[in-house]
N, C-alpha and C positions, 0 to 999 in steps of 0.2 A: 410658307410651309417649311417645316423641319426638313432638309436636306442630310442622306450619309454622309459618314465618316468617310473622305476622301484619301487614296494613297496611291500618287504614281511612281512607276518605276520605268526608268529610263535606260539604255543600255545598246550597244553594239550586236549587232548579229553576233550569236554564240555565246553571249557576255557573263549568261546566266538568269539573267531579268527573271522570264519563264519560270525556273524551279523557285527562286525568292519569289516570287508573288503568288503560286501556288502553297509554300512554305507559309505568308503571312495569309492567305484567304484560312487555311485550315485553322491555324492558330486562330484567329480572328472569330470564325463559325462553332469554331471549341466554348472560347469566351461567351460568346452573347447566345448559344443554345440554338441559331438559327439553321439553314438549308445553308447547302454551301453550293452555289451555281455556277457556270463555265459558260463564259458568253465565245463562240471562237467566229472571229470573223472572216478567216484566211478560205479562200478557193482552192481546192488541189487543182494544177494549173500542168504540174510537171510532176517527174518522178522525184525530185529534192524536196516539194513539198508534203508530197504524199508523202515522204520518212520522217517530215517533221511532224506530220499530225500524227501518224499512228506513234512520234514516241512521245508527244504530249499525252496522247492517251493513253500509252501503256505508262505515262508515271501514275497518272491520274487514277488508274485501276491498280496499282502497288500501291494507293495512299491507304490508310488504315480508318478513312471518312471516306462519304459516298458523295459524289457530287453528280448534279446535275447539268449536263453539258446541253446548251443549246448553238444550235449549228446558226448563225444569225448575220451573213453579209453586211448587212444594210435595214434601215428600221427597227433601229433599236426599239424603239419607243413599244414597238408591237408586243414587246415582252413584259413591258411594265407591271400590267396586273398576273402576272406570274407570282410574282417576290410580297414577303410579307418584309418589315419593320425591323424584323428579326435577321434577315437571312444576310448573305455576303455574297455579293456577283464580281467575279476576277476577268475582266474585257482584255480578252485575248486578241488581238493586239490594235491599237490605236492605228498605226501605220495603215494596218489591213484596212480598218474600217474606212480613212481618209481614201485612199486606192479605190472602193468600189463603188463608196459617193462619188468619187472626182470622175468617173466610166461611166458611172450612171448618169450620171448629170451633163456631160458630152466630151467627143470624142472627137472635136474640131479643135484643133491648134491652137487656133486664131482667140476663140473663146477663152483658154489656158490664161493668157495675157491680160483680160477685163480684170479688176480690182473687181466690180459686181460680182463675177464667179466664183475669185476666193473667197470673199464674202457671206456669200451661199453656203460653201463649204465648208465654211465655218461655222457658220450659225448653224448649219442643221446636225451638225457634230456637237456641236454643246447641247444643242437641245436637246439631241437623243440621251444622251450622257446625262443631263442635268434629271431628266424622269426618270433613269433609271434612280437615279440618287434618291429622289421622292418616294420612291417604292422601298428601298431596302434600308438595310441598320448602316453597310459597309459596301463601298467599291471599289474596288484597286482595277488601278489603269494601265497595261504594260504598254511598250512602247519603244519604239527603235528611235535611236540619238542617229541622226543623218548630218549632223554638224561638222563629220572629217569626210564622209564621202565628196567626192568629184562634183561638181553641177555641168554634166556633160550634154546637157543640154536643155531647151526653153522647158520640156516639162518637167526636168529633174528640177532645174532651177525654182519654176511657180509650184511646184508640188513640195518641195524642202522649203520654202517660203510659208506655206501656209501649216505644214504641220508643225516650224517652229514657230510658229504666233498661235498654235493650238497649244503649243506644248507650255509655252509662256501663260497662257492662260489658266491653266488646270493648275498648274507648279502653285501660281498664286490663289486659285480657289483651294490647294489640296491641306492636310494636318501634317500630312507625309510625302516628303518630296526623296525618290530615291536614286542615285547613278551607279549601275553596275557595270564594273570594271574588272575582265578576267574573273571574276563567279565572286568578286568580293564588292558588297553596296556600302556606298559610299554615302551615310544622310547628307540630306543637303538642305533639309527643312523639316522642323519636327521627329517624332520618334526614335528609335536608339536602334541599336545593330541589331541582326540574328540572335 
């Protein structure tokens, strides 16, 4: 089955990631005529996050395209028949999504450690991912690079393990591989700058 146009964007807390993938979804949904959708995975958990969604959302309501935003934790797959052929879905943020599988799936330590459980988390992360792709024209995947942070301990450690062997995966399924560095993207595979 035809699979979307893949494009992830990688990046540092504050890096920019966010506004470039939002910047390529519109352009992207201009192009190909389709819906332009907003997968956001993040939990308001605290008052830093709650200022981070409403200023996603106030860019999102300043864009001069209307997008459709779906509040979506966990279960991507649920949204599939949402999206037509045409449209462009921007998955707000990879990170998140890995975080509410890995919570959801358990909360014991010890489990953390099992090779079987990143496993899991792996595979039901590409899967979710990979239907969305089967459904629409276009997906961009953002995503936080955890590669300079700390591994200050076993979960930081099996949780940084497994999103960079996610992230190793997608880079090699993606057309577009991006790293944003201080608000400037860096290709790193396929397509060209802003």
């Amino acid at each position: 089955m035809e699979t979307a146009q893949l494009t992830i964007i990688l990046g540092g807390v504050r890096s920019g990631k966010s506004r470039l993938a939002e910047e390529k979804a519109v352009a992207e949904a201009k192009k190909r005529g389709g819906g332009l959708h907003y997968i956001a995975c993040g939990k308001v958990t605290d008052g830093e996050m709650a200022e981070r969604v409403r200023l996603h959302q106030q860019q999102r309501q300043q864009s001069t395209v209307t997008w459709t935003t779906w509040e979506q934790p966990t279960q991507l797959e649920q949204l599939a028949n949402q999206f037509t052929k045409q449209d462009v879905i921007l998955l707000d943020c990879l990170t998140t999504l890995v975080t509410n599988e890995w919570f959801l799936a358990s909360e014991d330590e010890s489990e953390w450690k099992q090779p079987l459980f990143h496993a899991e988390i792996k595979q039901r992360v590409i899967t979710e991912v990979n239907r969305l792709r089967q459904a629409a024209a276009a997906v961009i995947i953002v995503s936080n690079e955890l590669a300079f942070e700390p591994l200050s301990s076993p979960l930081v450690f099996y949780y940084a393990k497994t999103l960079g062997e996610l992230h190793q995966y997608f880079v090699s399924e993606a057309d577009e591989a991006v790293l944003v560095e201080h608000g400037l993207p860096l290709i790193q595979k396929g397509g060209e700058a802003r």
